[in-house]
LORO-305364 format. One record per atom (N, C-alpha, C): residue in three letters; x, y, z. Coordinates in steps of 0.001 Angstrom, whole numbers, plus 500000, padded with zeros to 6 digits. Example, Ala and Ser with C-alpha at 12.3 -4.5 7.8 and 13.67 -1.06 7.14 Angstrom:
2
Ala513190494310507800Ala512300495500507800Ala513200496700507800Ser512850497750507080Ser513670498940507140Ser512900500030507870
***
This chain:
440
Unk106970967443203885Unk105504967523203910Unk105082968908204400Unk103899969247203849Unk103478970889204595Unk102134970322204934Unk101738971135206060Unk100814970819207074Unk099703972046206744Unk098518971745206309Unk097492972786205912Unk096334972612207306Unk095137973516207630Unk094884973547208237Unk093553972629208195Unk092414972102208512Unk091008971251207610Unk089871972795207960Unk089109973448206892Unk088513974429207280Unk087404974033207722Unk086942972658208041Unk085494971959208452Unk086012971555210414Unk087424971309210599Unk087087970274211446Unk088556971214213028Unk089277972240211535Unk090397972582212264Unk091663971538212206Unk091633970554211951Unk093134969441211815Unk093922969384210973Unk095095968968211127Unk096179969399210203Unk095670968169208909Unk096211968729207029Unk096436968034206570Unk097670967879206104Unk097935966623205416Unk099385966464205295Unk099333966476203718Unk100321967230203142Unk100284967008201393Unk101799967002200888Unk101641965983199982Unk103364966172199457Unk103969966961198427Unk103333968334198335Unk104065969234197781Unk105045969925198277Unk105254969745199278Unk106920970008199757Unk107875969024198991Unk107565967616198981Unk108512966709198447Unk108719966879197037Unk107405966966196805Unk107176967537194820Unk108369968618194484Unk108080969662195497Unk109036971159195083Unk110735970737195212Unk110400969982196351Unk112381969375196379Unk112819968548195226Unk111837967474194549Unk112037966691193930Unk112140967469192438Unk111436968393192411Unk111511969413191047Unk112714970446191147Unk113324970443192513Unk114730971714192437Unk115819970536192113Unk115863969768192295Unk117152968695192674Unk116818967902190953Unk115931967626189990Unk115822966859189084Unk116665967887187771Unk117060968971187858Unk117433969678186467Unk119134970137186795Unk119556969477188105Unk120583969049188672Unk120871967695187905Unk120219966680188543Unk120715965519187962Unk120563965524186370Unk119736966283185700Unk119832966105184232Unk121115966620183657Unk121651967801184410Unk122907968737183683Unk123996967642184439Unk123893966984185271Unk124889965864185715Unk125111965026184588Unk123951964300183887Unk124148963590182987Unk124443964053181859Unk124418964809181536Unk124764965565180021Unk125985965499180133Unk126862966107181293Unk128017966473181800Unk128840964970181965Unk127582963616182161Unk128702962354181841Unk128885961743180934Unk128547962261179470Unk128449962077178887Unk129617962529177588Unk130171963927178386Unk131656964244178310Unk132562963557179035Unk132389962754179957Unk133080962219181024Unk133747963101181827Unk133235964400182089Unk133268965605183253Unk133477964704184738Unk134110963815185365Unk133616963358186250Unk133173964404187590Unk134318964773187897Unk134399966302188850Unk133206966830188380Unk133017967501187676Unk131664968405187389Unk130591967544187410Unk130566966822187133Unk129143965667187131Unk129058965891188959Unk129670965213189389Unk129905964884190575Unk129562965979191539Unk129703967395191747Unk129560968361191937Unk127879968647192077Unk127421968388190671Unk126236968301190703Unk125700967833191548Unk125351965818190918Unk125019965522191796Unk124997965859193348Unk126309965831193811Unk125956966532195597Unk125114967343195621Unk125032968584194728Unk123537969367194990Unk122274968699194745Unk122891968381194075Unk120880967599193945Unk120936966758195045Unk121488966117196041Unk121589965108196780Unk121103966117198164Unk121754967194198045Unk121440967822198977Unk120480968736199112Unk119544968652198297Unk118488969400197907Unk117401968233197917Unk117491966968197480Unk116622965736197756Unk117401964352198159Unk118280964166199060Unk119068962986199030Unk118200961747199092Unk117122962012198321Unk116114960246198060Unk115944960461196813Unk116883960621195886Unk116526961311194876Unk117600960099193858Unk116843958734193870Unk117647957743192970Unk118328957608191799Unk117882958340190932Unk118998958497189420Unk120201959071190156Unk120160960093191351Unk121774961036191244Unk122508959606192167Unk121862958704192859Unk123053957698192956Unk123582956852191718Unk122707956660190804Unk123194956026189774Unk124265956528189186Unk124029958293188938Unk124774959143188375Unk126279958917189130Unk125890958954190272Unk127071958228191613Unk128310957604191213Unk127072956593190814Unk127534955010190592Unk128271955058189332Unk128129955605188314Unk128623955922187058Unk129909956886187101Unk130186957850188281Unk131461958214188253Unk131927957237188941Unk131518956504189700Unk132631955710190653Unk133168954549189030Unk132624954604188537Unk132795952880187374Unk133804953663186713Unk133357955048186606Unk134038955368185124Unk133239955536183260Unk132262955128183513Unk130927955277182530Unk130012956217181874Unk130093956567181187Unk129378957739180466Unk128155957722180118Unk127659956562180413Unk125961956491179680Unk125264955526180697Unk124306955008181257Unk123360954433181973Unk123453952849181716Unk123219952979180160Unk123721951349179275Unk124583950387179816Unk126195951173180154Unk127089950767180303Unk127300949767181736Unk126388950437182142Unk126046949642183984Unk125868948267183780Unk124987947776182953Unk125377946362182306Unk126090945663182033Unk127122946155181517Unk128133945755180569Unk129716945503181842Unk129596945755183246Unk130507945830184017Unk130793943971184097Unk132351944138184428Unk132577942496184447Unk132496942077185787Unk132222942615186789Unk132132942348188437Unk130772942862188952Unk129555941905189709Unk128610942428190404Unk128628943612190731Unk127505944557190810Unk127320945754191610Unk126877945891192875Unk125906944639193077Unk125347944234194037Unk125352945007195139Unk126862945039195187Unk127056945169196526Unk127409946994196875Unk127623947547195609Unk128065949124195809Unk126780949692196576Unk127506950565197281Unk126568951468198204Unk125825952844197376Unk125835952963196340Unk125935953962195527Unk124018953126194754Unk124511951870194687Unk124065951054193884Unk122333950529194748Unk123142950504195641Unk122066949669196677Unk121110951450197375Unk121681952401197208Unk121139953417197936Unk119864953750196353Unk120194953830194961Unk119906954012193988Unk118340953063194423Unk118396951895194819Unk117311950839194462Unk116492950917195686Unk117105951957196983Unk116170951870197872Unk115030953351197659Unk115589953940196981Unk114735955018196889Unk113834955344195469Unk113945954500194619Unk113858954125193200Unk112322953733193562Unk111257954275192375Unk110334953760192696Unk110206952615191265Unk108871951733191141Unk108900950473190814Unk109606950539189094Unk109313951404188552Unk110141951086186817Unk111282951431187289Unk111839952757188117Unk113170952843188184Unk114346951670188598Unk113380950933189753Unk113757949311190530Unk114069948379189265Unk113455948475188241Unk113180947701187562Unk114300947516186736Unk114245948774186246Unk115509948951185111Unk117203948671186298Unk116963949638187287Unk118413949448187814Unk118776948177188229Unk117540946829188692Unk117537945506188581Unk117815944642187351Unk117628945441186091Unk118231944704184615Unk119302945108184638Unk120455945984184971Unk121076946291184635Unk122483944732185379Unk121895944692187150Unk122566943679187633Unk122609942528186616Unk120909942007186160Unk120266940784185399Unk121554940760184544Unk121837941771183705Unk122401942095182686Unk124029941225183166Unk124681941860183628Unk125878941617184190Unk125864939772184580Unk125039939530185508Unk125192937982185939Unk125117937121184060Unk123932937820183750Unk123544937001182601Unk125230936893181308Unk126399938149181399Unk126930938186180665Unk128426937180181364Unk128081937066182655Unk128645936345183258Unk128999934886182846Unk127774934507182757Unk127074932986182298Unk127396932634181270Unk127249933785180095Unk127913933425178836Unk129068933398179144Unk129942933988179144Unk131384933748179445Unk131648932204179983Unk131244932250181047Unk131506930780181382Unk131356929745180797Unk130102929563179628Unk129657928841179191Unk130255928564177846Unk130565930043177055Unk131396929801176060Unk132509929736175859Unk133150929875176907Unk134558930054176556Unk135348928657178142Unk134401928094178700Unk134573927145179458Unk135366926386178581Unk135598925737177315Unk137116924949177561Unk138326925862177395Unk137916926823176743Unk139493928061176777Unk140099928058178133Unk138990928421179170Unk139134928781180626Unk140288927506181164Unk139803926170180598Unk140588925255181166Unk141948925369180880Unk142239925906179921Unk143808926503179279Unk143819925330178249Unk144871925777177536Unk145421924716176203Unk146403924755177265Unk146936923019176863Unk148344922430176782Unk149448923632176860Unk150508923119177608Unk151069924030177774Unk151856923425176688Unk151802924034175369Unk152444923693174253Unk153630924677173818Unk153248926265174613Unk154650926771174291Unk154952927576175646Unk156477927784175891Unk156460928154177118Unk158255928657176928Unk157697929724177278Unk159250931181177462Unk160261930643178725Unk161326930578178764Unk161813930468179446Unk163098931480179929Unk163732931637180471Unk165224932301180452Unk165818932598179192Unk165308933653178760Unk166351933581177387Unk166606932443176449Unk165136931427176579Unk165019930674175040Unk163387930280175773Unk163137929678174438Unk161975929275174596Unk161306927815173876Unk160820927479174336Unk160192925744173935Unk158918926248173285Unk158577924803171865Unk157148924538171624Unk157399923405171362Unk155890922713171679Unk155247921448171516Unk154635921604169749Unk154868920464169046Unk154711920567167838Unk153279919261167389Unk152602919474166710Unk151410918596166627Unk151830917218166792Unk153347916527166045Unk153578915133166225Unk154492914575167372Unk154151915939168369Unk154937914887169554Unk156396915221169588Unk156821916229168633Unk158565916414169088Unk158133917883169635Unk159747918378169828Unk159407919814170646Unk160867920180169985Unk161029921566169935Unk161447922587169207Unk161946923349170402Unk163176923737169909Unk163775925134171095Unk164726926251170674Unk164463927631171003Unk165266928273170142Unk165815929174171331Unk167279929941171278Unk167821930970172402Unk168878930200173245Unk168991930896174059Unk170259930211175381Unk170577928627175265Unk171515927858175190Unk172013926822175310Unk172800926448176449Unk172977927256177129Unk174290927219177850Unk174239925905178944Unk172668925582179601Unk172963924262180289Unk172347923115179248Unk172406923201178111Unk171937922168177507Unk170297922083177410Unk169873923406177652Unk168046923262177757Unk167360923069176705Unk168426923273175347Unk167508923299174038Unk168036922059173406Unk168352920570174533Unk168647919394173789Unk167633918706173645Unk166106919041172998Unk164833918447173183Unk164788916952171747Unk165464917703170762Unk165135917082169123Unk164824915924169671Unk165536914707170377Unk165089913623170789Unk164098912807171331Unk162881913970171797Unk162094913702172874Unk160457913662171749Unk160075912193172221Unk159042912154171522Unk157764912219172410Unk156958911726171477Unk155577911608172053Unk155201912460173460Unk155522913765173282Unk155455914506174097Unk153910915476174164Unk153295915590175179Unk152207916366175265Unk152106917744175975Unk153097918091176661Unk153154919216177165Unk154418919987177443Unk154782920941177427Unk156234921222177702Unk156293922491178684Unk157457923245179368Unk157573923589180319Unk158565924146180459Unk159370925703180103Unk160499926389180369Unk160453926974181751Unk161995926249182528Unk162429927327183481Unk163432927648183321Unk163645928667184220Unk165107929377184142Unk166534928896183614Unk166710927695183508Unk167552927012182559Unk167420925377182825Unk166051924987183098Unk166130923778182396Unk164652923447182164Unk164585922541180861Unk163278922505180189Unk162397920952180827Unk161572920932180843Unk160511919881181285Unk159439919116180212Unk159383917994179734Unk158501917738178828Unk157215916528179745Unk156163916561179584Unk155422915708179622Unk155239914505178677Unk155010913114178894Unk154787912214178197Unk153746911636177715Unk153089911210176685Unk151638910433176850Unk151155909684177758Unk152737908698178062Unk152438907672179284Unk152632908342180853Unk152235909587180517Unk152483910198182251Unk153784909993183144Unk154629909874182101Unk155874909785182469Unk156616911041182356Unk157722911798182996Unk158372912952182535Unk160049912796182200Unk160311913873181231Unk161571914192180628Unk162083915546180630Unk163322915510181417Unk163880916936181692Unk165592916972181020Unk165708918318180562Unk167077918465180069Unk167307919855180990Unk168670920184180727Unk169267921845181286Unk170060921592182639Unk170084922614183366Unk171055922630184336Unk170533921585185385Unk171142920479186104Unk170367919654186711Unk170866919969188636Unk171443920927189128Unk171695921881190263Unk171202921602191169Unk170858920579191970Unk170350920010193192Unk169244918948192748Unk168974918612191708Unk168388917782191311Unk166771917838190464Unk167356919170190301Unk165565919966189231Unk165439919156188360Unk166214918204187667Unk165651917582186445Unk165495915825186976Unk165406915851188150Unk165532914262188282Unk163600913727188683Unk163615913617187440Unk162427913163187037Unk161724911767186478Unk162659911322186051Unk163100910202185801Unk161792909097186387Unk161870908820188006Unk161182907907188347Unk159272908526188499Unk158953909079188028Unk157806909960188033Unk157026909488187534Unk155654909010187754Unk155074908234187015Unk153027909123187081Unk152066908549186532Unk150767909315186305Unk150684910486186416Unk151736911403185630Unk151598912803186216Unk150452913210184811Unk150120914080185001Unk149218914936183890Unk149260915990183911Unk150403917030184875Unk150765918454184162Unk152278918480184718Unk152993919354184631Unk154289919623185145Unk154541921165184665Unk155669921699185652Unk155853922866185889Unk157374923145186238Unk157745923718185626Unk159713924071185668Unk159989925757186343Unk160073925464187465Unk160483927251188448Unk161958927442187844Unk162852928048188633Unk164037928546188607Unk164831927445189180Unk164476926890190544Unk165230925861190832Unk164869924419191424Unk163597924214190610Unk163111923674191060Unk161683923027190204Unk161123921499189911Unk160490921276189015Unk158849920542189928Unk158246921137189367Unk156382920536189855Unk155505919594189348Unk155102918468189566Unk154810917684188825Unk153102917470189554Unk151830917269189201Unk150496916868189365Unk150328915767188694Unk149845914571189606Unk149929913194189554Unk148305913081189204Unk148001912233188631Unk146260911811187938Unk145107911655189531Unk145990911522190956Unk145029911161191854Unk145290912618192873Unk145612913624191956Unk145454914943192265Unk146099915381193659Unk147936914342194033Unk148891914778194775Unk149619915504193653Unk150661916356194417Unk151952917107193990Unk152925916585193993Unk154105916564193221Unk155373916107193371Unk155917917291193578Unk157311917533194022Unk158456918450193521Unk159515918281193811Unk161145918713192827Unk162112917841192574Unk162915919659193012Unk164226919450193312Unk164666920501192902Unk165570921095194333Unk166147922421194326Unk166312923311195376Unk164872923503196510Unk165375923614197544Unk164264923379198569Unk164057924729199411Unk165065925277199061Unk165055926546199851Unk163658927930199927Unk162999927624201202Unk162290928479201264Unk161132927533201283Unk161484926165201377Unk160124925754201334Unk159579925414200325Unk159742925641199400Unk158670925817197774Unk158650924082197593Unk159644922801197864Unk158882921913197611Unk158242921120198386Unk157782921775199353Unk156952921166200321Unk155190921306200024Unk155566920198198886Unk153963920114198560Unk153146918542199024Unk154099917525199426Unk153572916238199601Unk152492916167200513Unk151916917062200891Unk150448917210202180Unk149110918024200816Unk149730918304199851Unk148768919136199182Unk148168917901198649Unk146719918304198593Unk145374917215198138Unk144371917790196937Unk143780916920195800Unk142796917661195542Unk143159918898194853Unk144024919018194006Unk144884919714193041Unk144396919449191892Unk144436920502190986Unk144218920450189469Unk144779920934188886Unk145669922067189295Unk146450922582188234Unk147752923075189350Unk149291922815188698Unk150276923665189570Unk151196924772188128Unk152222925459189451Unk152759925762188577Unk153705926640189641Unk155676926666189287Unk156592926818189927Unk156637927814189463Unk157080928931190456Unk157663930497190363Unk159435929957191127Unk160031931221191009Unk161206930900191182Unk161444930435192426Unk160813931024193524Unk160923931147195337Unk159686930183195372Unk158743930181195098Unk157332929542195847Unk156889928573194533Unk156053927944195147Unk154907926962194481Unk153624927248194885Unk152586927551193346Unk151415927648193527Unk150639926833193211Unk149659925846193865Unk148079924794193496Unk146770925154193311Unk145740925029192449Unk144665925421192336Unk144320924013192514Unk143691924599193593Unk142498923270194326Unk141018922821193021Unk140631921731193396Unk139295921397192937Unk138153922454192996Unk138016923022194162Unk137368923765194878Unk137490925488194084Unk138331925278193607Unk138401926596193193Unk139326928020193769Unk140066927149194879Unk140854928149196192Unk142221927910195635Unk143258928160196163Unk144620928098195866Unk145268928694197030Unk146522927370196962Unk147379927342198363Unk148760927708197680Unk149730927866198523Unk151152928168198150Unk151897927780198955Unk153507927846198416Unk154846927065199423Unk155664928421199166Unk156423928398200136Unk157978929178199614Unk158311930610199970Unk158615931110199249Unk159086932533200136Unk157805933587200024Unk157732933958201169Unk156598934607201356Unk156757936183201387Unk157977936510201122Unk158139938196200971Unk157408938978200245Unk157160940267200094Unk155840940723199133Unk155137939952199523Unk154206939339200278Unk152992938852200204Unk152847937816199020Unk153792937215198337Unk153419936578196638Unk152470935176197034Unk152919934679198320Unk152061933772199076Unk150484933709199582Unk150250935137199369Unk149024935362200209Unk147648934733199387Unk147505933960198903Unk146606933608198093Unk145334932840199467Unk145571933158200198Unk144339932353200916Unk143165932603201355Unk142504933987200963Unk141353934208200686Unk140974934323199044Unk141710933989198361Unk141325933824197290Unk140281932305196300Unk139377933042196463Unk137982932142195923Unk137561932000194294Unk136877931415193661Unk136190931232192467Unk137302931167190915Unk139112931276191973Unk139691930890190827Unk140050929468189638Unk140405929831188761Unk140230928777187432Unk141655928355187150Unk142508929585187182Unk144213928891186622Unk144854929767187411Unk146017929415187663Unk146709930709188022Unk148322930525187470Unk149105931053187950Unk150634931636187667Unk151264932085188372Unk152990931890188421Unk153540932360189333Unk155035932835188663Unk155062933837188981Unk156345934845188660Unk157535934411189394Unk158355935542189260Unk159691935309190230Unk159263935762191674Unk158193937024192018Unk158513937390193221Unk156407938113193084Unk155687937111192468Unk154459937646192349Unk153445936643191691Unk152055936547192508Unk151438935653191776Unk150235935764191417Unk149631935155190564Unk148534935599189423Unk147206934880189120Unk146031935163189870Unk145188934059189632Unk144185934576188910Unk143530933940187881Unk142291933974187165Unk141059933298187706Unk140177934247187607Unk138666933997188264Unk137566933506186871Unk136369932741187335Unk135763932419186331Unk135318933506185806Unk135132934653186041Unk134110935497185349Unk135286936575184802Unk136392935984184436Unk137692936547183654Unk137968937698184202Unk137886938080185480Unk139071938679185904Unk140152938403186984Unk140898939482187624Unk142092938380187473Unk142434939555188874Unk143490938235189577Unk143575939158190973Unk145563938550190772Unk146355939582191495Unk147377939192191744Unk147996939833192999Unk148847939063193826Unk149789939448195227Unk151097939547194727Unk151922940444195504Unk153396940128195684Unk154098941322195353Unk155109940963195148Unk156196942260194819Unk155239943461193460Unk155113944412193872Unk154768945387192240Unk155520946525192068Unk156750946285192375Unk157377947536192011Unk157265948366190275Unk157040947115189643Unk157023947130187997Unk155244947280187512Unk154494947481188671Unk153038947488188510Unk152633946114187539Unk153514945172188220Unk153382943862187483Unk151530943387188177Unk151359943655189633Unk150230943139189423Unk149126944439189375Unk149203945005188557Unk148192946258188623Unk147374945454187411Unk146406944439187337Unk145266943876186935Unk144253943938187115Unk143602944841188072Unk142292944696189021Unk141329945218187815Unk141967946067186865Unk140809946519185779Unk140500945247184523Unk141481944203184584Unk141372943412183241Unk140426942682183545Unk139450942631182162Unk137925941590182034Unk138343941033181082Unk137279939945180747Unk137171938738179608Unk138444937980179216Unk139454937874180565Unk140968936952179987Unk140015935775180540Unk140972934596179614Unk141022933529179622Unk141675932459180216Unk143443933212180036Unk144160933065180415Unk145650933946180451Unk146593933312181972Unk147574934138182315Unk148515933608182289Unk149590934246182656Unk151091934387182749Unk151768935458183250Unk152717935020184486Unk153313935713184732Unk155182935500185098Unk155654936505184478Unk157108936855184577Unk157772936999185955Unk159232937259185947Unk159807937931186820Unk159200939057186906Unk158421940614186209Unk158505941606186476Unk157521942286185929Unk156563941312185527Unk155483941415184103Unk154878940420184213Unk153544940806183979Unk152061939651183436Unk151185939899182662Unk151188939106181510Unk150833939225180497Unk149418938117180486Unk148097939131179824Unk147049938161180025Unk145982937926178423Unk145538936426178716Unk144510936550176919Unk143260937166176852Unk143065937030176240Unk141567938064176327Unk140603936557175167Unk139277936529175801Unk138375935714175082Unk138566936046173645Unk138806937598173042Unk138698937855171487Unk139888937541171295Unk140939936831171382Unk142429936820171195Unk143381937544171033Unk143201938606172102Unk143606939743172049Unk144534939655173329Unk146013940414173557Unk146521940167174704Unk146819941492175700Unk146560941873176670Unk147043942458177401Unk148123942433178657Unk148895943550178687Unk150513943138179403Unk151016944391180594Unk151258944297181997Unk151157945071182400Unk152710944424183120Unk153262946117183607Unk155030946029184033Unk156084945942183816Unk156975946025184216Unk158907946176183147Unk158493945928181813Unk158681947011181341Unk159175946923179482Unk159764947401178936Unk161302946955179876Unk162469948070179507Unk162911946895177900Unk162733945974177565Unk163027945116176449Unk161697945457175516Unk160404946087175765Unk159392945639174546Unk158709944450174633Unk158872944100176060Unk158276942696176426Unk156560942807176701Unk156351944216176926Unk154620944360176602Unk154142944884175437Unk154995944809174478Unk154443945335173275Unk153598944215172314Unk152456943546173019Unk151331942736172391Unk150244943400172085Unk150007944218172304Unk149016945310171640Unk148409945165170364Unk149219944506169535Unk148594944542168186Unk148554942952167717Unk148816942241168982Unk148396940614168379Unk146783939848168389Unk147095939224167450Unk145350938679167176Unk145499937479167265Unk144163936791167154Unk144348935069166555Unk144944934828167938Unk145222934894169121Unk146224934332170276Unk145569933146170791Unk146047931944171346Unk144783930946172028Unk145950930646173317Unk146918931162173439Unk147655930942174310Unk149089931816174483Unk149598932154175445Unk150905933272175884Unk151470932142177276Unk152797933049176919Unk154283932598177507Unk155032933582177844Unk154808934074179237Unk156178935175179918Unk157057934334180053Unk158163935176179712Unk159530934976180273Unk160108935521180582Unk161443935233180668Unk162436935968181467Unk162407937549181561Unk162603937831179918Unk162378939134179392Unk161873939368178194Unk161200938518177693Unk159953937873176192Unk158975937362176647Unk158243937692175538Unk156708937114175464Unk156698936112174399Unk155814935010174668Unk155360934682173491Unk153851934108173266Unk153679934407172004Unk152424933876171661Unk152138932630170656Unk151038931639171041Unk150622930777170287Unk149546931195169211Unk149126931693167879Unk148157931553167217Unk147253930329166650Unk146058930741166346Unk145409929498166289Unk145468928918165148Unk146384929365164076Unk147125928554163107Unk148282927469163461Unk148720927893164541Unk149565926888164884Unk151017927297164507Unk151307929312164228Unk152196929886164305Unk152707930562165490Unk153955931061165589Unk153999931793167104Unk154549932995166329Unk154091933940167083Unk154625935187168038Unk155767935465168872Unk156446936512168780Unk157214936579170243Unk157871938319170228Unk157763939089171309Unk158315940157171483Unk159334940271172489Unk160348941030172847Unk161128941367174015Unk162945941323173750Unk163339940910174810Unk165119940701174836Unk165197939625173410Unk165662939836172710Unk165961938836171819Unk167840938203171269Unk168976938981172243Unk169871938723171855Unk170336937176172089Unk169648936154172736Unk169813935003172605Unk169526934491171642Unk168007934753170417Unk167375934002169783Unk166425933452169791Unk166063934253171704Unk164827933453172053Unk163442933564171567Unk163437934741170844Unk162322935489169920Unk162598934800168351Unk163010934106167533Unk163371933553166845Unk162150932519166572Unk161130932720166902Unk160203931679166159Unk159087931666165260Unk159451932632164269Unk158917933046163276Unk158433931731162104Unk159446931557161944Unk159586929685161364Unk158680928748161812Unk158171928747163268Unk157504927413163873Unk155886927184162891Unk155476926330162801Unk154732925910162090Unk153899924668163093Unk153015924690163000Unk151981923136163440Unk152534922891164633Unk152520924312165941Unk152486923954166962Unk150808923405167481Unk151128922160168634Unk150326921624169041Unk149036922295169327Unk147717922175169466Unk146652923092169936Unk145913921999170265Unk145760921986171766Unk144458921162172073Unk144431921401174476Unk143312921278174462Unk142662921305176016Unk143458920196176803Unk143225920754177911Unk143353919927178964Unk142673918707179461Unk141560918512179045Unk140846917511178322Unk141246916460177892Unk141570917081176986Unk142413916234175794Unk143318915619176033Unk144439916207177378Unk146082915573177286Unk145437914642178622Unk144353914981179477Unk143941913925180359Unk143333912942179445Unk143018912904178654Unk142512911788177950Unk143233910807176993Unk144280911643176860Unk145643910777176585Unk146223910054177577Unk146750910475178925Unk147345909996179688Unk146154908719180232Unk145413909352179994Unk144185908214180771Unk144338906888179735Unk144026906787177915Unk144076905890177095Unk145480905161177801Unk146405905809177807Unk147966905177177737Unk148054904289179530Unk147284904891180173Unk146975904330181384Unk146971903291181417Unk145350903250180711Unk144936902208180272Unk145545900826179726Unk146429901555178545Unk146977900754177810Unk147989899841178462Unk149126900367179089Unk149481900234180434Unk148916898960181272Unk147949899323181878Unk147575898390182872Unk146731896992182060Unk146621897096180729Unk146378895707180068Unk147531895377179468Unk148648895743179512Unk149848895002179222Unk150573894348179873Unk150271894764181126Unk151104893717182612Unk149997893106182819Unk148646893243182195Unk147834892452182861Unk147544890852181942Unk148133891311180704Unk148303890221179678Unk149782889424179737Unk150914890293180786Unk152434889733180597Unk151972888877181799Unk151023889044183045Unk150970888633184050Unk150008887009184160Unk149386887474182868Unk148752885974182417Unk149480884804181420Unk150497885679181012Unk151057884979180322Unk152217884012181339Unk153091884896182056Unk153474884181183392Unk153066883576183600Unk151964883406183933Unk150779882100185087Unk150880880903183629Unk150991881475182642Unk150270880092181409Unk151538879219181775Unk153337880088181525Unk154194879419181502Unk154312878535182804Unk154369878934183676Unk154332878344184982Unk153270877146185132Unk152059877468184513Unk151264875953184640Unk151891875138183871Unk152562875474182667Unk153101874512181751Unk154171873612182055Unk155029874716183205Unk156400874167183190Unk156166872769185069Unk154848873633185568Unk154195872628186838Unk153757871305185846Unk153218871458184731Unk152451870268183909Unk153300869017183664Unk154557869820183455Unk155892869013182915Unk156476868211183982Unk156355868940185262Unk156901867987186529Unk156129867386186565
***
């Protein structure tokens, strides 16, 4: 402000052509800033701005301008289009305190923008989010699919007997680990083949389950009243799930066991080195995954957080938007994208992230040292180690495609079906018994 003198009275006046003159040295700053992000100059943009900041630091576009090197963004537009709130950036929030009412306005659509693209996501792609059936699934050097009529298919490693499935019917979900395979039943019953090593495949007496999960040594089962089972090697803890409540989805890594709560949180068992355990401030997730030594959770608004070992920059995800769904490897995690598009980050000394050019995807399968993919024809995909055969599924045809939904609504009919068949053998009992009382 400059202070003039009143020529009637002698008192100071106050006028804001001081602020005017700052606000006019510092504005042809922020314009050559933006031109300059528009090359994506960040450094030179950036540069700028500080002068203009320091020539008017209330001077709201140069935080935006800010805000746009911190994102990475070249145009104003793009502020919209981010897959995580801004809300909260200081860049962001300094922009809206000094912003007068259209500037407020617009840098307030831009948040609008973001929540609103949020919403869609959720809304359209909410049964994707729930995952398909785990209809195909990589394992150790072979790999399983679920086929539309209920048999299952296996191609690669034999060596503990994991690819003895041909027999197994009416199957709804399937499940590769490290060498032994897991099938789900309609009647919520389970079926396991492969190495059976402390008792990973003894599954046998298992009854209302509605998902299952095959680690390295060790097998996971989620029961319809949303307890955990687990069968297997114990070491480290990983099957100490019988206290877990209120579960919706599991799934075995080699060392640990991971649960996604109702709630949206997720707990873990097992070896806790790397941090692969640390999931307990983790909020608003939808599915998650668990590697050999790293674990992987998906958030509703499709992005994706992971802990644990990264020597292989297996969990370097913090930039991936719009997945659907994940998977993760020993050394690698591979994620879907809403357009069916896949992205793959870590070890690719085999070509095991070379998905880059797949389309049509509605579902992926890390493994050992392969990928594979489900298309929504009901063909697969597969890249990586292939000297087993485990990439060999070029051939598959009318693999299964359907929600989680769906296989609860199977297990639920067969439930059903179920509990009016003992309830008709149990009346029938009572008829014989009055008959054979009638006779005495």
């Amino acid at each position: 402000m400059i202070a003039l003198k009143c020529k009637m009275c002698g008192g100071d006046i106050q006028t804001n052509a001081g602020a005017a003159q700052t606000q006019s040295a510092a504005e042809p700053l922020v314009k050559r800033a933006f031109i300059v992000l528009e090359d994506e100059e960040w450094k030179k943009a950036d540069k700028l701005l500080e002068r203009a900041l320091n020539t008017d630091p209330e001077n709201a576009r140069a935080y935006i301008g800010k805000l746009m090197i911190e994102l990475k963004v070249s145009s104003e537009a793009e502020l919209g289009e981010q897959a995580k709130s801004i809300a909260d950036n200081k860049n962001f929030q300094r922009a809206l305190r000094f912003a007068d009412a259209q500037q407020a306005m617009i840098y307030n659509g831009y948040e609008q923008s973001i929540l609103a693209r949020k919403r869609e996501f959720e809304g359209k792609y909410r049964e994707k989010i729930k995952r398909y059936a785990e209809t195909i699934s990589a394992g150790n050097h072979y790999t399983v699919g679920l086929k539309s009529d209920g048999t299952v298919v296996a191609v690669g490693d034999n060596e503990y007997d994991q690819l003895n499935v041909s027999n197994w019917r009416d199957i709804i979900a399937v499940s590769a680990g490290d060498y032994h395979a897991v099938g789900l039943k309609s009647d919520g019953t389970v079926v396991a083949v492969g190495n059976n090593r402390d008792g990973r495949c003894n599954v046998n007496d298992w009854r209302d389950i509605i998902a299952v999960s095959a680690g390295n040594y060790h097998t996971v089962g989620l029961k319809s009243d949303r307890t955990v089972v687990d069968v297997g090697y114990d070491g480290y803890g990983r099957c100490n799930v019988s206290n877990w409540r209120d579960v919706i989805a599991v799934f075995a890594g080699d060392y640990h066991a991971v649960g996604l709560k109702s709630n949206r949180t997720v707990v873990a068992v097992g070896d806790t080195r790397d941090g692969r355990c640390n999931v307990n401030d983790w909020r608003d997730v939808i599915a998650v995954s668990a590697g050999n030594c790293h674990t992987v959770g998906l958030k509703s608004d499709g992005t994706v957080v992971a802990v644990g070992y990264n020597d292989y920059g297996q969990c370097n995800v913090n930039d991936w938007c719009d997945v659907i769904a994940v998977s993760a490897s020993c050394s690698y995690t591979v994620g879907l994208k809403s357009d069916g598009t896949v992205v793959a980050v870590g070890d690719n000394e085999y070509d095991q992230l070379n998905v880059s050019n797949w389309r049509d995807v509605i579902a992926v399968s890390a493994g050992g040292l392969h990928t594979v993919g489900l298309k929504s024809d009901g063909t697969v995909v597969a890249v990586g180690y292939n000297t087993r055969g485990q990439c060999n599924v070029n051939d598959w045809r009318n693999v299964m495609i359907y929600t989680d939904s769906a296989r609860l609504e199977a297990i639920k009919h067969s439930a059903e079906r179920r509990r009016i068949e003992e309830e008709e053998r149990r009346r029938e009992t009572e008829r014989k018994k009055s008959e054979l009382n009638a006779k005495l």
